[in-house]
C-alpha positions, 0 to 999 in steps of 0.5 A: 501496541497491543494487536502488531502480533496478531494483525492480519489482513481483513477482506471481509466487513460487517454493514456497520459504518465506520463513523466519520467521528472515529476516522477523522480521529484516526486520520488526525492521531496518524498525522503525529508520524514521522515525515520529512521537513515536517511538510507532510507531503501526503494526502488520503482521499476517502471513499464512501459512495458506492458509485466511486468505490464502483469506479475505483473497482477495477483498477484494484482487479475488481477485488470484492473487498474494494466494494465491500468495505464501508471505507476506501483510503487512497493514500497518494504522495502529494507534493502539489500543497506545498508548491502551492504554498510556496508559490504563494509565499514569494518562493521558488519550489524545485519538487517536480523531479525523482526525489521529490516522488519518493520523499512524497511516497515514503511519506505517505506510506509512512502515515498510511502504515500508522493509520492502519496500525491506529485503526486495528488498535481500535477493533478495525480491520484494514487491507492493503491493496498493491494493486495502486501502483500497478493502475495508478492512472485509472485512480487518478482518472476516478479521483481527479488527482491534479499535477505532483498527486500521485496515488500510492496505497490504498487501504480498505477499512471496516469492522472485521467480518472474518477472522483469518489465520496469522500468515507465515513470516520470515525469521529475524535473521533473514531480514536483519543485517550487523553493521554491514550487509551479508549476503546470502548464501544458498544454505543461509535461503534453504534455512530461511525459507525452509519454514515457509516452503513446507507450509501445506497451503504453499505446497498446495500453491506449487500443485495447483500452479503445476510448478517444482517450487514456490518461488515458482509461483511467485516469478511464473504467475503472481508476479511475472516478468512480463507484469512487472516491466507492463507496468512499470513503463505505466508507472513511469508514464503517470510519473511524467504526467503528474510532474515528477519526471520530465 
């Protein structure tokens, strides 16, 4: 794959259309992922209508991209078709529980991250926009997602308008463990986030946000607290109304 080392994410596109030719053949190549019991428990809806790229803006905070890209994916786990199938072929289907939900989810983010890694192979640009489960509700609304449907990941998709620098990564040894878990000490952090906590446009971040470290910034103001358990709560809430939890 020759393009996984220099990807990057694109929030600005071209007026060129992605043909509908190209992202069937995209979509199809990306079902060959891997998934569990070979059922497929996913779905992607596919928005072009700048009506419903309109509706769907808020709940992704009204991120220009989200209008602006000539393509919305939302990816959602989907365990509905194959009740449906079961149902219908004299079985017993026991999918609305916990399980269930993250055997979908880890579907559907599979096939989502091999569509995007398809997609950027052939010049595409894509975004992966968080924002799906944080408003999971407010796309179900828009998409009209039935019981055991809930959406997961949603990619914008175009011809690249931009060309981004790379973003920092972490080294391989911070992410990568021997046969068992090793913990990590204070000097093991200093040394792995070293790289990252002296890149200028990070040391700027902790300026601006008026804060003593970057971590800071990421626990003070992108992605608090109060945020994280607001919208928890919210996605258990969808979870017991789409049926994955009683």
């Amino acid at each position: 794959m020759k393009t996984i080392n220099t990807r990057r994410s694109i929030r600005k596109y071209t007026d060129a259309a992605v043909s509908d030719t190209l992202l069937r053949r995209l979509l199809s190549e990306a079902e060959r992922t891997q998934t569990m019991g070979n059922l497929q428990l996913y779905s992607v809806v596919v928005t072009r209508s700048d009506e419903q790229k309109r509706r769907l803006a808020p709940a992704h905070f009204n991120q220009p991209m989200v209008e602006g890209a000539p393509v919305v994916l939302t990816f959602c786990a989907d365990f509905r078709r194959t009740t449906l199938w079961a149902e219908n072929r004299n079985a017993d289907p026991g999918y609305d529980n916990m399980l269930s939900f993250q055997n979908a989810a880890t579907d559907a983010l599979l096939f989502c991250q091999t569509f995007c890694n398809l997609a950027e192979e052939e010049g595409l640009g894509c975004c992966f926009l968080g924002t799906t489960v944080y408003m999971p509700q407010m796309i179900i609304d828009v998409l009209q997602l039935p019981r055991l449907v809930v959406p997961v990941a949603t990619i914008t998709l175009g011809w690249p308008d931009e060309q981004p620098a790379l973003t920092d990564r972490l080294p391989l040894d911070a992410i990568m463990h021997e046969e068992t878990y090793c913990d990590y000490t204070p000097e093991r952090i200093d040394r792995f986030y070293a790289e990252k906590e002296a890149l200028e446009e990070n040391r700027e971040f902790v300026r601006l946000n008026g804060k003593q470290t970057l971590a800071q910034v990421f626990t003070d103001c992108r992605y608090t607290r109060r945020d994280n358990e607001a919208m928890s709560a919210g996605l258990i809430d969808v979870l017991k109304k789409q049926g994955f939890l009683r």
